[in-house]
C-alpha positions as CSV (number, residue, x, y, z in Angstrom):
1,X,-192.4,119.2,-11.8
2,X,-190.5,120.1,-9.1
3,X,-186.8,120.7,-9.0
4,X,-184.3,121.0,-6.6
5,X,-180.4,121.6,-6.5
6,X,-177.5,120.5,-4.2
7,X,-174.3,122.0,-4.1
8,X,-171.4,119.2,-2.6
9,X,-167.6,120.1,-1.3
10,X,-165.0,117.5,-0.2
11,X,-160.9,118.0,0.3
12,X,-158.4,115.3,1.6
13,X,-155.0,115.6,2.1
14,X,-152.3,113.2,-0.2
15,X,-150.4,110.6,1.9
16,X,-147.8,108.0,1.2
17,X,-148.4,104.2,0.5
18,X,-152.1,105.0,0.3
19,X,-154.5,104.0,-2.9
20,X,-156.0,106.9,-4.8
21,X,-159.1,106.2,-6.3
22,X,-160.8,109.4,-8.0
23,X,-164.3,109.5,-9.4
24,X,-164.3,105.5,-8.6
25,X,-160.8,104.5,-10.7
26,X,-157.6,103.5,-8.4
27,X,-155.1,105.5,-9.9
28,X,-151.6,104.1,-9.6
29,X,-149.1,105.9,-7.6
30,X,-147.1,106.3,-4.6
31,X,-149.8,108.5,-2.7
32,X,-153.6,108.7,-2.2
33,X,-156.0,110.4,-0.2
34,X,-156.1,109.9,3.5
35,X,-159.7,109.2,5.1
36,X,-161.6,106.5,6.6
37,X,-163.1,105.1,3.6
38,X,-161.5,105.0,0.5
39,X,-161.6,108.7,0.3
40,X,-162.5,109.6,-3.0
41,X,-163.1,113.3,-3.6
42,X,-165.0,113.6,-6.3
43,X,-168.0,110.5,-5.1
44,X,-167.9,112.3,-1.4
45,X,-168.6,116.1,-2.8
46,X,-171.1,113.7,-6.1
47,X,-173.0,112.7,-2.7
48,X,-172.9,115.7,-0.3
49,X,-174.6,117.6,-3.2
50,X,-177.4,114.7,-3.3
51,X,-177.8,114.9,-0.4
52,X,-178.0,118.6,-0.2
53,X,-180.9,118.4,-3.3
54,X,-182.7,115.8,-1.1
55,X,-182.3,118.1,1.7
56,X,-181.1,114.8,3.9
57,X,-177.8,116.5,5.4
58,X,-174.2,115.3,4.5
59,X,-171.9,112.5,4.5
60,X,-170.8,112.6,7.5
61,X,-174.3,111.9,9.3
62,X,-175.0,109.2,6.6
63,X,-171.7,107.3,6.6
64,X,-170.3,108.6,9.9
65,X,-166.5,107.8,10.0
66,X,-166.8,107.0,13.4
67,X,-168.4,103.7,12.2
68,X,-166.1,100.8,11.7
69,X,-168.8,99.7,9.1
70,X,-167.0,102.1,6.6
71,X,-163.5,101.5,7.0
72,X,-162.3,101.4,3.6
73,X,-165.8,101.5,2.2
74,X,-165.8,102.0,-1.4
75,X,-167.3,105.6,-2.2
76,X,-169.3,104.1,-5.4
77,X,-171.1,101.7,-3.0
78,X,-172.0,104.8,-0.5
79,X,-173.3,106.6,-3.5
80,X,-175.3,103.6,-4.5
81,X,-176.9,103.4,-1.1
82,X,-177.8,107.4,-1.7
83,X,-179.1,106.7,-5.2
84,X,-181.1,103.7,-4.0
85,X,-182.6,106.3,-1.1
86,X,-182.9,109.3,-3.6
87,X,-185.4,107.2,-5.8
88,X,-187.5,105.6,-2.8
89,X,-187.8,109.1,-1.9
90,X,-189.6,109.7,-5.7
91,X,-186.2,112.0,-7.1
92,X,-184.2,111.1,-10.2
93,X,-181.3,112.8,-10.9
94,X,-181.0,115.0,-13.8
95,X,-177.5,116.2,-14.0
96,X,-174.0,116.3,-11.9
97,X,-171.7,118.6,-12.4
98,X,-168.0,118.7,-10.8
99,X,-164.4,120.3,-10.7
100,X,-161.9,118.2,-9.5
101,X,-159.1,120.4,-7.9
102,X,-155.8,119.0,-7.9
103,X,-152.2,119.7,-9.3
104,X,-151.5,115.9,-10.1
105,X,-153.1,113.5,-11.8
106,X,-154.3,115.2,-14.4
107,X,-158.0,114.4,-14.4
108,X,-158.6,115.3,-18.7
109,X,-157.6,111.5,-19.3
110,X,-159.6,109.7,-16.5
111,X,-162.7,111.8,-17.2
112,X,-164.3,108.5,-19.8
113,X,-163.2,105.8,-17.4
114,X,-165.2,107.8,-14.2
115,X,-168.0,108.1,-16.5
116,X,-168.2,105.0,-17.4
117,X,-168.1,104.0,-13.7
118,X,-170.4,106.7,-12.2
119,X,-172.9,107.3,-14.8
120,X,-175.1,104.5,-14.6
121,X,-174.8,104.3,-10.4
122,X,-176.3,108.0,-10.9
123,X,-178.6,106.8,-14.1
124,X,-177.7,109.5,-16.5
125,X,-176.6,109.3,-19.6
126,X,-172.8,110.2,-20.3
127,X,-174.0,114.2,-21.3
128,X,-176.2,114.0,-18.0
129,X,-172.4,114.1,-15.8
130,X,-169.8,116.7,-16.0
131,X,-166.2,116.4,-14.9
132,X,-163.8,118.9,-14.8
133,X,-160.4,118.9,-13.9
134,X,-158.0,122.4,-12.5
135,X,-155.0,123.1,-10.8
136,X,-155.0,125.6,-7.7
137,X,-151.7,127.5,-9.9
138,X,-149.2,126.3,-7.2
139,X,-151.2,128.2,-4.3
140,X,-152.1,126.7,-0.8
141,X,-152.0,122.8,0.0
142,X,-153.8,122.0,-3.1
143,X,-151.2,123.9,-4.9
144,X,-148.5,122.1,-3.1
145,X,-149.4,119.0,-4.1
146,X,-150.8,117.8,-0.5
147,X,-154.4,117.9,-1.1
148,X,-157.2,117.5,-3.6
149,X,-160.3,119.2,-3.5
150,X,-163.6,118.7,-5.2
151,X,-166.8,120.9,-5.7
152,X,-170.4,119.2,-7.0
153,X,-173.9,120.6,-7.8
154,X,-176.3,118.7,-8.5
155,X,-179.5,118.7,-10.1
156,X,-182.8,116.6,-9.3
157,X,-186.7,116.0,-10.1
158,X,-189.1,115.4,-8.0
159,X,-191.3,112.4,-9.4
160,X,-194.4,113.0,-8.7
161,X,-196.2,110.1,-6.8
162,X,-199.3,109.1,-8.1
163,X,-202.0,109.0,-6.2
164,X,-204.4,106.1,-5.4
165,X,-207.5,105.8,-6.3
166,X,-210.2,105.8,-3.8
167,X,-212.4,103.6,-4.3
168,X,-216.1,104.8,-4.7
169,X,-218.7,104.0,-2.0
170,X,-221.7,102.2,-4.0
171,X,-224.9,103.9,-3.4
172,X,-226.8,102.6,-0.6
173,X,-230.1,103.3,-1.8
174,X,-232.1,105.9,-3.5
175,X,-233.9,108.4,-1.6
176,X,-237.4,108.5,-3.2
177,X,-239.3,110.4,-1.3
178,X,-242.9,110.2,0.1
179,X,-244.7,107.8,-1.4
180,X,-247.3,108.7,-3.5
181,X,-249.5,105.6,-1.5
């Protein structure tokens, strides 16, 4: 069994009369994240650190936001195309593990709800995902309030392929050797 790890980072910066959606929830407020999809943190870093483990790049060269295709994408449907691509490449995920980093909301209460959203588009159980929220203590834009910030590793298993069967030439004769005629 082979095992292989991905480590995922994503920050975008708060801005007014924008949707927040974190770990797949829209969160009600007056600001959300800018980007060119729906910009959620915590799914972008969930998928750079896939992506990472499948050794396939990042985001950005998968879902380029250069692509009009994207515009307000949702980020569960981006990691659903990853997930689909992850297991035609023979990998299953084994566990996620993020910190959410963000001075408001506070991500404690949403933790079930993204669960229940993202476990079964990753296909582990609710233990196999872990979300963590933190403040940045008032320090830098995160601490400010203008930014949130998101760090995911992830953990996957190679499934091993198996391998055909070749099928047995019949024998084309017996060698018997000189005659005894």
């Amino acid at each position: 069994m082979k095992l292989r790890i991905g480590l995922g980072y994503d920050l975008h910066r708060l801005v007014e009369r924008r949707r927040l959606v974190l770990g797949g929830l829209s969160i009600p407020g007056p600001r959300g994240l800018a980007g060119h999809s729906d910009a959620d943190v915590l799914v972008h870093a969930v998928i750079d650190a896939l992506l990472g483990a499948a050794g396939e790049g990042d985001i950005g060269k998968l879902f380029p936001d250069t692509d009009p295709a994207f515009k307000n994408a949702r980020s569960i449907d981006l990691l659903a195309v990853v997930m689909k691509n992850l297991r035609l490449k023979g990998m299953k995920v084994l566990h996620v593990d993020t910190v959410v980093v963000a001075e408001k909301p506070a991500v404690g209460p949403l933790v079930a709800g993204m669960k229940k959203i993202l476990c079964p588009i990753l296909g582990v159980s609710r233990d196999g995902l872990g979300i963590k929220g933190k403040t940045n203590e008032g320090i830098g834009v995160i601490g400010k309030g203008k930014a949130i910030a998101c760090w995911a590793v992830a953990l996957v298993r190679e499934i091993p392929r198996r391998q055909k069967k070749r099928p047995q030439n019949p024998p084309v004769g017996r060698f018997r050797g000189p005659s005894a005629d």
